[in-house]
N, CA, C and O atoms as a CHARMM CRD file, in Angstrom:
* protein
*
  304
    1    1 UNK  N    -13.24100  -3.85400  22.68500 PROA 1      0.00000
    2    1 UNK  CA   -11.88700  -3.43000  22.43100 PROA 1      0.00000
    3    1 UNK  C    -10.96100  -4.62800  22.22000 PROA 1      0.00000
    4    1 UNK  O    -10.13400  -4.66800  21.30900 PROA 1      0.00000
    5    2 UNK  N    -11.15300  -5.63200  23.14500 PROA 2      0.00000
    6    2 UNK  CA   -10.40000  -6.65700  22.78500 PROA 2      0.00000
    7    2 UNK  C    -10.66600  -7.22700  21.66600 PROA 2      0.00000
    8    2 UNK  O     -9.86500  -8.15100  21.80200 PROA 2      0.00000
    9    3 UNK  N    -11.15200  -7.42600  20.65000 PROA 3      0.00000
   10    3 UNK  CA   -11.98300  -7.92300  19.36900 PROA 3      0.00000
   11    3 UNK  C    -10.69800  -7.08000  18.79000 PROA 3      0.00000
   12    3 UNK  O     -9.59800  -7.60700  18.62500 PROA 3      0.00000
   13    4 UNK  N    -10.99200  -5.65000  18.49200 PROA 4      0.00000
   14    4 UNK  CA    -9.90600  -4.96400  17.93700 PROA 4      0.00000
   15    4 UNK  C     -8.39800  -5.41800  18.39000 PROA 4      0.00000
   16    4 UNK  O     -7.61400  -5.62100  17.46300 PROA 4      0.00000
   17    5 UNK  N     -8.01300  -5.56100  19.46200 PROA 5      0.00000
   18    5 UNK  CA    -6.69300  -6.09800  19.71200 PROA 5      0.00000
   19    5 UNK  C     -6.55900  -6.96200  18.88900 PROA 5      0.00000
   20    5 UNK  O     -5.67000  -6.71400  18.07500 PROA 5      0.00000
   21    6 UNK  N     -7.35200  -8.38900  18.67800 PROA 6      0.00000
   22    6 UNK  CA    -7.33300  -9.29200  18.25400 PROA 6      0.00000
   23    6 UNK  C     -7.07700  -8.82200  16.44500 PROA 6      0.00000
   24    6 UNK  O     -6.09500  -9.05600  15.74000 PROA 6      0.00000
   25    7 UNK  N     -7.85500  -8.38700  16.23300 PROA 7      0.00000
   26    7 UNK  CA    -7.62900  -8.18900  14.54600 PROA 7      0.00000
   27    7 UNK  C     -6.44500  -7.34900  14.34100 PROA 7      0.00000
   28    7 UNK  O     -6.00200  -7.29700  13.19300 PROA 7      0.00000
   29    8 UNK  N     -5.74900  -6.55400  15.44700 PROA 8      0.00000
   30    8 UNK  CA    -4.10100  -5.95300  15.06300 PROA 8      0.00000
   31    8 UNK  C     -3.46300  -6.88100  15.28900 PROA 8      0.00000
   32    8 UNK  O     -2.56800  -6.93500  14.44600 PROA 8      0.00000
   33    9 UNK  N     -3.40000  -7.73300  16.02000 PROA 9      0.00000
   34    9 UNK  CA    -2.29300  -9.14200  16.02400 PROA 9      0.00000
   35    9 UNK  C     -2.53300  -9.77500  15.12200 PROA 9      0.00000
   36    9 UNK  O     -1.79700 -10.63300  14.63600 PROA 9      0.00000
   37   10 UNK  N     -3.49800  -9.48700  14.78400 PROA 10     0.00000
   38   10 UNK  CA    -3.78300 -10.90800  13.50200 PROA 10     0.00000
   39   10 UNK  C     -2.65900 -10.13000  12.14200 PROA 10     0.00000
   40   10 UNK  O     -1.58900 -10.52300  11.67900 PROA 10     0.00000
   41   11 UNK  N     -3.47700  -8.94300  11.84600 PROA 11     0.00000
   42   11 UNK  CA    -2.93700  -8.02400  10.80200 PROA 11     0.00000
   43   11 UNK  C     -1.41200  -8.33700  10.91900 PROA 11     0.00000
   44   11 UNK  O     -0.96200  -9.33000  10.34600 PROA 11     0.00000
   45   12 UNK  N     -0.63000  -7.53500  11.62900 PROA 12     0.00000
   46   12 UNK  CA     0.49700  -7.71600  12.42900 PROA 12     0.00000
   47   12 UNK  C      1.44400  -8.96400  12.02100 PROA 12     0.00000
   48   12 UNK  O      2.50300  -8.69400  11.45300 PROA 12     0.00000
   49   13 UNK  N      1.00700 -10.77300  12.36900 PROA 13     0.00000
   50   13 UNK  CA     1.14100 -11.29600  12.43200 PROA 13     0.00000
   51   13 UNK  C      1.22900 -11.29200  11.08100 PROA 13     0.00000
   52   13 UNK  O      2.34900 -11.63300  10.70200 PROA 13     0.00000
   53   14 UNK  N      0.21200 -10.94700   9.91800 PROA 14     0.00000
   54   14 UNK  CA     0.37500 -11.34000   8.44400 PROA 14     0.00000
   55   14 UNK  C      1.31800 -11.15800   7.96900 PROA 14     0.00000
   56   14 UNK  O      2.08200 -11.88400   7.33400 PROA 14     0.00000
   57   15 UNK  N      1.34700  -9.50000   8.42500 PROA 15     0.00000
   58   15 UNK  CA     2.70400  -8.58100   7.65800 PROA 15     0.00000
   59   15 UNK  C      4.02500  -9.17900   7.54300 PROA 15     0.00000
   60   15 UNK  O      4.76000  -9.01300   6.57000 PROA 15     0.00000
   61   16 UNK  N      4.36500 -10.03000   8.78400 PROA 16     0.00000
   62   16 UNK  CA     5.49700 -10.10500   8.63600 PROA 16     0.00000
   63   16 UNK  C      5.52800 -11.49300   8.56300 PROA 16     0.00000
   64   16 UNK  O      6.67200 -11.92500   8.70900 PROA 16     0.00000
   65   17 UNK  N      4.69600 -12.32900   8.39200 PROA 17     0.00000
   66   17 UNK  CA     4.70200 -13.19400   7.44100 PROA 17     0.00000
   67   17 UNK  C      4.72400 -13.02500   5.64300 PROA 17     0.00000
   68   17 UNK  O      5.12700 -13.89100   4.86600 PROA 17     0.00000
   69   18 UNK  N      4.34400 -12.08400   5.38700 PROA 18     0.00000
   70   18 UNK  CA     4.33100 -11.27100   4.35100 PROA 18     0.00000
   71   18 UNK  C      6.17500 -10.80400   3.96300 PROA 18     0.00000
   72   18 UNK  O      6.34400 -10.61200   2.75900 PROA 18     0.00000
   73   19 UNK  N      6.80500 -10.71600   4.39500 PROA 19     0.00000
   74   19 UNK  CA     7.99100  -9.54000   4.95700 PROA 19     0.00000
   75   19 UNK  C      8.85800 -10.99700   4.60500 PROA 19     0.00000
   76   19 UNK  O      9.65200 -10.93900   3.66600 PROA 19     0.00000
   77   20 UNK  N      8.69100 -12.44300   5.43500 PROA 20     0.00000
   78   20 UNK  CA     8.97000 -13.44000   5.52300 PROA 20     0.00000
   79   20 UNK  C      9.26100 -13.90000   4.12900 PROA 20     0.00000
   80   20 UNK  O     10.47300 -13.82200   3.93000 PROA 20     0.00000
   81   21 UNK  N      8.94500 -14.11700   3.62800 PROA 21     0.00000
   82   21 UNK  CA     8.16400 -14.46800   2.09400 PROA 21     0.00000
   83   21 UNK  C      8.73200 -14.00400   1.07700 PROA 21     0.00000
   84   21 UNK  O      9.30600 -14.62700   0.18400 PROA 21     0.00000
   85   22 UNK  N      8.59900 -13.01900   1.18100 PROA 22     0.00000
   86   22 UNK  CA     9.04400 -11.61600   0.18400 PROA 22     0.00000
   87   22 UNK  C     10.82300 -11.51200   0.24200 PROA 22     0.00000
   88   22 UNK  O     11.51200 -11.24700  -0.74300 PROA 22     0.00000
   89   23 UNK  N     11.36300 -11.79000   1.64300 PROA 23     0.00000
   90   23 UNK  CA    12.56700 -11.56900   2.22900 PROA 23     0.00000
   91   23 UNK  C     13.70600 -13.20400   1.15600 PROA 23     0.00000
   92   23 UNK  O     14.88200 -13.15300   0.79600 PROA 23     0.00000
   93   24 UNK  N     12.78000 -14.28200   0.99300 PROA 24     0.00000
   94   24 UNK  CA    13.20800 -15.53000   0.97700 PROA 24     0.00000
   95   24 UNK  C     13.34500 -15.65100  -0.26200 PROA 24     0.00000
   96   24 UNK  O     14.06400 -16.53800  -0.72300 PROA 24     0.00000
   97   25 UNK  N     12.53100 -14.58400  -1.21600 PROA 25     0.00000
   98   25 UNK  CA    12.82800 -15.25400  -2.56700 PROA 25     0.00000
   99   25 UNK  C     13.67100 -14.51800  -3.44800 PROA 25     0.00000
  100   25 UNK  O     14.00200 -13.38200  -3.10700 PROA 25     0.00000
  101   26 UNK  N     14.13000 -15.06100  -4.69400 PROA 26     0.00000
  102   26 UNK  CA    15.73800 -15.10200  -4.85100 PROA 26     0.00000
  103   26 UNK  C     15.64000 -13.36300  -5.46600 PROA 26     0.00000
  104   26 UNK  O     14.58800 -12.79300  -5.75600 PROA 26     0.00000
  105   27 UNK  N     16.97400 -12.79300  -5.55100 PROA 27     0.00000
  106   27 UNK  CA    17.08400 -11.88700  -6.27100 PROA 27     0.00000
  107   27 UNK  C     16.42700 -11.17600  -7.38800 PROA 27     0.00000
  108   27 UNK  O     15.83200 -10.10000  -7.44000 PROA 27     0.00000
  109   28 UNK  N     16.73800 -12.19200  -8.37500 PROA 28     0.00000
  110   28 UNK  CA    15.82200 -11.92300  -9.59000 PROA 28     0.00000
  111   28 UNK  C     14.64400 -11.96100  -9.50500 PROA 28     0.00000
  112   28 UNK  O     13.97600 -11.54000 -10.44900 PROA 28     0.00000
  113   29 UNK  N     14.06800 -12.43700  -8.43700 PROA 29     0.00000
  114   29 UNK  CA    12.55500 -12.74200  -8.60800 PROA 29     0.00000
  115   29 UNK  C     11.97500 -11.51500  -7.78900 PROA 29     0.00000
  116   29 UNK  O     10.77100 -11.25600  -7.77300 PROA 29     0.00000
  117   30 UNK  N     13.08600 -10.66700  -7.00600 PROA 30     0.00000
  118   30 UNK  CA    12.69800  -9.03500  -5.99900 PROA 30     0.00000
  119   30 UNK  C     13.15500  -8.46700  -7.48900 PROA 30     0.00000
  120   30 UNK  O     12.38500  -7.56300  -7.81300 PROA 30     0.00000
  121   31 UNK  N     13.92600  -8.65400  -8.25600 PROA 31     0.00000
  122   31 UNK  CA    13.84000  -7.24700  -9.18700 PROA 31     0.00000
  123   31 UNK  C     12.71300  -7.55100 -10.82400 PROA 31     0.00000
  124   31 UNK  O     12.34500  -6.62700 -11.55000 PROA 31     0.00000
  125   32 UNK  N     12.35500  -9.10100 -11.06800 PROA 32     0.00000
  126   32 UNK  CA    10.61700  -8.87500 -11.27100 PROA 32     0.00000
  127   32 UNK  C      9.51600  -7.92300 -10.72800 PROA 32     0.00000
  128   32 UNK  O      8.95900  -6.94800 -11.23300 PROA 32     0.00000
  129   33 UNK  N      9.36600  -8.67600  -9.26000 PROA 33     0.00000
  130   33 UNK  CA     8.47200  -7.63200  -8.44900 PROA 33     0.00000
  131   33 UNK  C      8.64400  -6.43000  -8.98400 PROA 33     0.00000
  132   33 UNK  O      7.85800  -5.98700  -9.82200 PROA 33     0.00000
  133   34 UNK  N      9.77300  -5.72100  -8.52600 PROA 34     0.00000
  134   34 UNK  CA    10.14600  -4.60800  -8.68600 PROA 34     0.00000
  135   34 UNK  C     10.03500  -3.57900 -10.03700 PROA 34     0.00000
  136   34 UNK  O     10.05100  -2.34900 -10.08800 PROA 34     0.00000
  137   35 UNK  N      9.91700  -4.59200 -11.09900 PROA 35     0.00000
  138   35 UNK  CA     9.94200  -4.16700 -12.21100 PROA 35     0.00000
  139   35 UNK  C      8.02300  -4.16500 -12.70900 PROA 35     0.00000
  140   35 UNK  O      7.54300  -3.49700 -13.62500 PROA 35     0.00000
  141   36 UNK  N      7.32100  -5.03900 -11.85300 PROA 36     0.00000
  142   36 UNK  CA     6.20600  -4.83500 -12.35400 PROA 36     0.00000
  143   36 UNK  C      5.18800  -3.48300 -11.49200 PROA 36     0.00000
  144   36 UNK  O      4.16400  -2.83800 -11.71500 PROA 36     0.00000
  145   37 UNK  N      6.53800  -3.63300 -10.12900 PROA 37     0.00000
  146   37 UNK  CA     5.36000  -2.32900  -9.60000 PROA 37     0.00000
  147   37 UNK  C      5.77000  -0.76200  -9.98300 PROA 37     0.00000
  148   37 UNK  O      5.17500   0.26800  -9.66600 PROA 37     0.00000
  149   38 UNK  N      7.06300  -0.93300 -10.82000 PROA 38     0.00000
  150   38 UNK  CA     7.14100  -0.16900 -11.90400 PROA 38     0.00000
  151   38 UNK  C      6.52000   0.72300 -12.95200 PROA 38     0.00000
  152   38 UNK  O      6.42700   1.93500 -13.14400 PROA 38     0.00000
  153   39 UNK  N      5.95500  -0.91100 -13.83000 PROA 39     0.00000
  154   39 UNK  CA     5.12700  -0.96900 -14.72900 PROA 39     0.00000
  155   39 UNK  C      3.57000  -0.60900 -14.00800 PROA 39     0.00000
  156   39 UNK  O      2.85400   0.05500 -14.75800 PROA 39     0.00000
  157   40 UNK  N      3.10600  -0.87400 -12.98600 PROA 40     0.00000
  158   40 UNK  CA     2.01500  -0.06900 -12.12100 PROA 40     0.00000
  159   40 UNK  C      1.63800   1.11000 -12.24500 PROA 40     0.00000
  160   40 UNK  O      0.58000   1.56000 -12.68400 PROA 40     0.00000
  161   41 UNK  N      3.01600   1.87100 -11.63100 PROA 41     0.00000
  162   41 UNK  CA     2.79000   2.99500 -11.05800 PROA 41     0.00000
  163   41 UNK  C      3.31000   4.17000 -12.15900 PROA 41     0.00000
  164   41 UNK  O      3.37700   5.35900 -11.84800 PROA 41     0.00000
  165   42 UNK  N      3.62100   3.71600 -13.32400 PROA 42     0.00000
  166   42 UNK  CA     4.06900   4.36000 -14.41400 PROA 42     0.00000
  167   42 UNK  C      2.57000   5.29800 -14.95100 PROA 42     0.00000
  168   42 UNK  O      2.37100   6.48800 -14.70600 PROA 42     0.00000
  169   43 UNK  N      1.88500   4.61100 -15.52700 PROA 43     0.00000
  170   43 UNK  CA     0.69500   5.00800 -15.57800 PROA 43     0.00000
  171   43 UNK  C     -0.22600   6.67200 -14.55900 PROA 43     0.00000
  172   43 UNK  O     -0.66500   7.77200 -14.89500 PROA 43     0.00000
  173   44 UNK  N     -0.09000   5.90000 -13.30300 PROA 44     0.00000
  174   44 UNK  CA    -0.18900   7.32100 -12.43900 PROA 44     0.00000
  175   44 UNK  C      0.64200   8.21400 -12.62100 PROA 44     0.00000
  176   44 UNK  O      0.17900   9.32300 -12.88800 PROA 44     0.00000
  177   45 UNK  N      1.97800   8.07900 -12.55500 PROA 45     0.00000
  178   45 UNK  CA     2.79000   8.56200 -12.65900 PROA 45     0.00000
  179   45 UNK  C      2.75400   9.73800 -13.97300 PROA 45     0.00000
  180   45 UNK  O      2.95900  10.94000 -13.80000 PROA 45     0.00000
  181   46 UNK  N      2.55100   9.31000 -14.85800 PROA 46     0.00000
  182   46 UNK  CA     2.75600  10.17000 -16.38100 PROA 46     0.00000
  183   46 UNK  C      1.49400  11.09000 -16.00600 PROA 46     0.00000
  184   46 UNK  O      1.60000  12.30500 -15.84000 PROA 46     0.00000
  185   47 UNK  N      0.44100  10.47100 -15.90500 PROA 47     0.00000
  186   47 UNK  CA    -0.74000  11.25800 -15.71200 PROA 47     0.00000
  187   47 UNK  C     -0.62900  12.59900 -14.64100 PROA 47     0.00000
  188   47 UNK  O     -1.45300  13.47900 -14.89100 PROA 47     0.00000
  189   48 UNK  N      0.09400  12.80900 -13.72400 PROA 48     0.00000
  190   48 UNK  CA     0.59700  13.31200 -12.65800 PROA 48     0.00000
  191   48 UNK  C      1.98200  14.71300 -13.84500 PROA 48     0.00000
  192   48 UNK  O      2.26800  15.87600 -13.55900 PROA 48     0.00000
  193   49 UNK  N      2.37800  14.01500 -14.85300 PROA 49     0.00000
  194   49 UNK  CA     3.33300  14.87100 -15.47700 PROA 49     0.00000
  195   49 UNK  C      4.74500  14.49700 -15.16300 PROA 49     0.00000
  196   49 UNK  O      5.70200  15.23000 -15.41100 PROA 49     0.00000
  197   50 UNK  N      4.84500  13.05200 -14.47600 PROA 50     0.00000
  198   50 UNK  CA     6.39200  12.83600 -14.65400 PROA 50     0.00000
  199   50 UNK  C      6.94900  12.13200 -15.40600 PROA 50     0.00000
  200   50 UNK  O      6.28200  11.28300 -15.99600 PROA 50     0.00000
  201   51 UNK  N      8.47800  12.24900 -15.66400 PROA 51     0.00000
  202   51 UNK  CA     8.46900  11.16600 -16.79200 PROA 51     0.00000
  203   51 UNK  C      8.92900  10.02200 -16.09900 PROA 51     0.00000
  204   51 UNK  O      9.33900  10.00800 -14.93900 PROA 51     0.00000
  205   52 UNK  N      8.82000   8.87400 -17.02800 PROA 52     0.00000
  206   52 UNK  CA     8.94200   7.72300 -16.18100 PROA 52     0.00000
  207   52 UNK  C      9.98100   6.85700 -17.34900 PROA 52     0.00000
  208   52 UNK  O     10.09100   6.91300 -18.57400 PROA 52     0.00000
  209   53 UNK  N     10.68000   6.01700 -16.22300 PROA 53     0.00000
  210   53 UNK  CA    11.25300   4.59100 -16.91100 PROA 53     0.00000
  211   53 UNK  C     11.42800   3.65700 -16.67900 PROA 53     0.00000
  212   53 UNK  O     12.51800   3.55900 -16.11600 PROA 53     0.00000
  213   54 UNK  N     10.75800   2.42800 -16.82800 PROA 54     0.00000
  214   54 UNK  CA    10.51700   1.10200 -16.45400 PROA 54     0.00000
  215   54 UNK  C     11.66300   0.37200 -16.62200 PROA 54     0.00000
  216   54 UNK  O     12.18000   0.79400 -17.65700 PROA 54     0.00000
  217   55 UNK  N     12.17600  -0.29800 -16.26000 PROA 55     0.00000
  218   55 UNK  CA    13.57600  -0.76500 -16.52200 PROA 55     0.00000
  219   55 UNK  C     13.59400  -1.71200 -17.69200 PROA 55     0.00000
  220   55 UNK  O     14.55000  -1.58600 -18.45800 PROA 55     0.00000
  221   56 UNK  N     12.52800  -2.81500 -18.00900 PROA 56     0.00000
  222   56 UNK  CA    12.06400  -3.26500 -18.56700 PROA 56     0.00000
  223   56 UNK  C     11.03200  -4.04000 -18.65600 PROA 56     0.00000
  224   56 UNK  O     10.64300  -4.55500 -17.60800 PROA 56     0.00000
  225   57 UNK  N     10.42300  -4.29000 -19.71800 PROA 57     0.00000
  226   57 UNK  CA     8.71000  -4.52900 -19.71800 PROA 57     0.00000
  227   57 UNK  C      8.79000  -6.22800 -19.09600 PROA 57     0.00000
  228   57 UNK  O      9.80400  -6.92300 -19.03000 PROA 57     0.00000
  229   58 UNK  N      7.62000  -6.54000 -18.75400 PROA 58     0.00000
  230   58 UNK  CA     7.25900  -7.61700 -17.85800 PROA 58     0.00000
  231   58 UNK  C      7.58500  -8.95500 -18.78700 PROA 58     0.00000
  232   58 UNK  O      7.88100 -10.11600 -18.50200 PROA 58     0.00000
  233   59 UNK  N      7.38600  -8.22700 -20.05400 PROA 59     0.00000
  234   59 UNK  CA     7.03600  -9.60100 -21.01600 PROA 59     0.00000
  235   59 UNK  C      8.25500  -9.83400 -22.14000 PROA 59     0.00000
  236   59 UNK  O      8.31300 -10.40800 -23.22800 PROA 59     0.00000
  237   60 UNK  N      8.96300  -9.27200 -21.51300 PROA 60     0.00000
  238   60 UNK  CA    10.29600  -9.08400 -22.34700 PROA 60     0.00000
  239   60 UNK  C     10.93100 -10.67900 -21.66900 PROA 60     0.00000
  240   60 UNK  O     10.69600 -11.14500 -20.55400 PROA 60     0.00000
  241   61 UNK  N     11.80300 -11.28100 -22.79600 PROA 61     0.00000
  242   61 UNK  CA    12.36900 -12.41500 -22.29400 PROA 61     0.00000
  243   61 UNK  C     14.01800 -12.09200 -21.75400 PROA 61     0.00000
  244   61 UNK  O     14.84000 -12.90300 -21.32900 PROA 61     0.00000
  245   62 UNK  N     14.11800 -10.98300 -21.89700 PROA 62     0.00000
  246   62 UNK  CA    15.35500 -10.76400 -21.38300 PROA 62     0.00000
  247   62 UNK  C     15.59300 -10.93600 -20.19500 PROA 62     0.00000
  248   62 UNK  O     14.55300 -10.98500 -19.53800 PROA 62     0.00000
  249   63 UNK  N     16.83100 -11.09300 -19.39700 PROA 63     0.00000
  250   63 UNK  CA    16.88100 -10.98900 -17.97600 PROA 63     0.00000
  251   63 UNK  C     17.02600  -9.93800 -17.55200 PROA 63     0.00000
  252   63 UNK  O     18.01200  -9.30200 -17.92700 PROA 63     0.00000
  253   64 UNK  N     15.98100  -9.28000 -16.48900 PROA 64     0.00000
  254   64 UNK  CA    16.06200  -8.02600 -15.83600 PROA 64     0.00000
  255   64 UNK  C     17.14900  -7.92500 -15.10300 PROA 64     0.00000
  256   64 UNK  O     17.08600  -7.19200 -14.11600 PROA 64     0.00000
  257   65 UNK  N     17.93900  -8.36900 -15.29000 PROA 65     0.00000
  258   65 UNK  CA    18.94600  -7.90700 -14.00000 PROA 65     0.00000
  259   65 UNK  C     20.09100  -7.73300 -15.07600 PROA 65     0.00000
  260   65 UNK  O     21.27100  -7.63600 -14.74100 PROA 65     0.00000
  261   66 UNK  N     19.52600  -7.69000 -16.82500 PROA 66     0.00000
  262   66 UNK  CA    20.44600  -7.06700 -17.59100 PROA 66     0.00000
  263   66 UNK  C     19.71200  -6.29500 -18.80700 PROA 66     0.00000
  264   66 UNK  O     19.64200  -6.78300 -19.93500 PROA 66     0.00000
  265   67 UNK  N     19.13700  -4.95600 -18.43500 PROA 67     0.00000
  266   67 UNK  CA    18.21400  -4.33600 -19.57100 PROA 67     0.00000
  267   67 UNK  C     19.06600  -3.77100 -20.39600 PROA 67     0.00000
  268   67 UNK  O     20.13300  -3.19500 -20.18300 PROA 67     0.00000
  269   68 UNK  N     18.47500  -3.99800 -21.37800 PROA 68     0.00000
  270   68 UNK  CA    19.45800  -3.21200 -22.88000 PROA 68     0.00000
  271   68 UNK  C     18.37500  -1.52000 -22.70300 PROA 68     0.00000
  272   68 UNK  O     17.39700  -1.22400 -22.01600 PROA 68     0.00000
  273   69 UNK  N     18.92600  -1.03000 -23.37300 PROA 69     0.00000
  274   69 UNK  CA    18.31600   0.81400 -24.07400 PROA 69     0.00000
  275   69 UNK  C     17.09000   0.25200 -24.69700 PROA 69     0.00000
  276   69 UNK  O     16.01100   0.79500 -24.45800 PROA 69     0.00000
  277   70 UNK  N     17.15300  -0.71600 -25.42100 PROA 70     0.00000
  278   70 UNK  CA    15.59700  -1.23100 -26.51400 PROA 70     0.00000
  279   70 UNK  C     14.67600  -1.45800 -25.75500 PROA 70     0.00000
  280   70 UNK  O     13.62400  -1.08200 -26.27300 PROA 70     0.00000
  281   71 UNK  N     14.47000  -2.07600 -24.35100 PROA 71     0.00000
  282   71 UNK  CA    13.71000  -2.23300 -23.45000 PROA 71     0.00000
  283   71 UNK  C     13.32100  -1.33200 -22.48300 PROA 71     0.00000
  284   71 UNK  O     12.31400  -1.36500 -21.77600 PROA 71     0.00000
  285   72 UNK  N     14.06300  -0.66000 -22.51300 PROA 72     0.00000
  286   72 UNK  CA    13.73100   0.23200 -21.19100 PROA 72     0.00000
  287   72 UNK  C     12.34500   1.32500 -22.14600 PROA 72     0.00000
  288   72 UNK  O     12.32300   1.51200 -23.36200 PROA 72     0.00000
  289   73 UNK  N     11.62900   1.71700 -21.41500 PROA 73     0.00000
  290   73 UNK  CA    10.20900   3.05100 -21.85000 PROA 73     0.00000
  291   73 UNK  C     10.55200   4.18700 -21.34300 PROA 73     0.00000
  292   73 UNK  O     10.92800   4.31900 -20.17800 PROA 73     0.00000
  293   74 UNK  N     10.47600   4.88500 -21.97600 PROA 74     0.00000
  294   74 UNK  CA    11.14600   6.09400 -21.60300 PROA 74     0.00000
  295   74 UNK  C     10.01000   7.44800 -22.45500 PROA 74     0.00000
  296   74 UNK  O     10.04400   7.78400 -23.63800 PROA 74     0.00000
  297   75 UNK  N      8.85800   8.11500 -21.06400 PROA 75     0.00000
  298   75 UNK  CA     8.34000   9.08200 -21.88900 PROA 75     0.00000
  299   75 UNK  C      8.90100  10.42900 -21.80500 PROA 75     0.00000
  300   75 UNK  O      9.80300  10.73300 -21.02500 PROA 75     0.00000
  301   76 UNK  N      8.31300  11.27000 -22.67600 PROA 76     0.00000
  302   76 UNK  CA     8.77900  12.82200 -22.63200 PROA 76     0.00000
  303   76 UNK  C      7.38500  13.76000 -21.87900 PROA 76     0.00000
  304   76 UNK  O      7.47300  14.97800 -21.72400 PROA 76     0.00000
C-alpha cells in the first residue's frame, strides 16, 4: 500500500507542477493552447453532430487574440 501512496504523491506532485507551468506562460501563448485543443476536439466533436468553431487555425499567421470571420471554421 505504501508503494501506492508513493506513486499518488508522485502523480500529485506532477500535476501541479504541471498547473505551475501552464499558470506562468504569457497570455497569448494560453489562448494558442487553447486554440489547438480546439482544433483537437473539433473533429470528435462534428462526428458526435455538433457544430463547431475554432477560433482560428493553428497555422494561420494572424494573432489569435485577434481572429477575423476568414479564419474562424465554421461547420453546418
Amino acid at each position: 500500500m505504501d508503494r501506492m501512496s508513493d506513486e499518488l504523491t508522485r502523480l500529485f506532485a506532477a500535476k501541479e507542477a504541471r498547473r505551475r507551468i501552464l499558470a506562468a506562460q504569457s497570455f497569448p501563448e494560453k489562448i494558442r493552447i487553447l486554440v489547438r485543443l480546439q482544433a483537437l476536439a473539433a473533429p470528435i466533436l462534428r462526428a458526435r453532430g455538433r457544430q463547431v468553431r475554432v477560433w482560428a487555425p493553428e497555422s494561420s499567421t494572424q494573432s489569435p487574440l485577434q481572429p477575423s470571420l476568414g479564419n474562424q471554421v465554421d461547420t453546418e
